[in-house]
C-alpha positions, 0 to 999 in steps of 0.5 A: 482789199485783194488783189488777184494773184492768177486766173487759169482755165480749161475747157475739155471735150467729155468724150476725152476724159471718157477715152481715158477711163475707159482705157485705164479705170481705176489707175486714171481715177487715182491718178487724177482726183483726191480721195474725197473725190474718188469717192464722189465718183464711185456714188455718181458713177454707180447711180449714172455712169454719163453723171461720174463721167462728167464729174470726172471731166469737171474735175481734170478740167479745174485741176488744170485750170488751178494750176495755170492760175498758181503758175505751175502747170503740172509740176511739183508741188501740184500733182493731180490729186493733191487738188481737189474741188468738193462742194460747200453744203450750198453746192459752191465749188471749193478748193482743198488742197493736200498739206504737200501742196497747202504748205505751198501755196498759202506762203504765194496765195490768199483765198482760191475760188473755182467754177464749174460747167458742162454743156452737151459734150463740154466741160469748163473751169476757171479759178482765181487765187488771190495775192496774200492780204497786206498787214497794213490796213487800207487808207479810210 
């Protein structure tokens, strides 16, 4: 059985993450997302320019939510873009994390879970790590 190691979230006004792409475009994407993700947003950005812009948001707002669960905040090993959130063929978000930050984490942490979501001008995230499993078996 798991037991969770750290929770962290983040919620953050669109219009923000918007300020800033508008200020800094392409320096501000591979500042913040993984390359899976900077190409999700090129596809969503190119179909509906409010559709990439929420994913943008959604994404900061999980980098920032990992990291308060992971107990780093923004600082080494965790950079922005060594996190990433994609999603499973199901739709359910899913951590991936850069092998800097892999080779990490997984000697801290088990399995990491995240959520996502957006409401009006909003954007939220919440994620969960939990501690690394127990080679002793649980009492039946």
């Amino acid at each position: 059985m798991s037991s969770i190691a750290g929770i962290g979230t983040d919620i953050i006004y669109v219009s923000r993450i918007q300020a800033s792409y508008d200020r800094f475009g392409a320096r501000f994407l591979q500042r913040i997302l993984g390359a899976q993700e900077q190409q999700i947003f090129l596809r969503r950005y190119a179909r509906d320019p409010r559709r990439g812009i929420r994913f943008l948001a959604t994404r900061f707002a999980a980098k920032e939510a990992f990291s308060k669960a992971i107990g780093l905040g923004m600082r080494m090993p965790m950079v922005w873009s060594r996190m990433q959130t994609v999603n499973a063929p199901s739709g359910k978000p899913m951590v991936v994390l850069s092998p800097e930050l892999q080779a990490w984490y997984e000697v801290r942490f088990g399995a990491a879970h995240i959520t996502l979501t957006d409401e009006a001008d909003l954007v939220m995230a919440f994620a969960m790590v939990e501690s690394l499993t127990s080679s002793t078996p649980p009492n039946t």
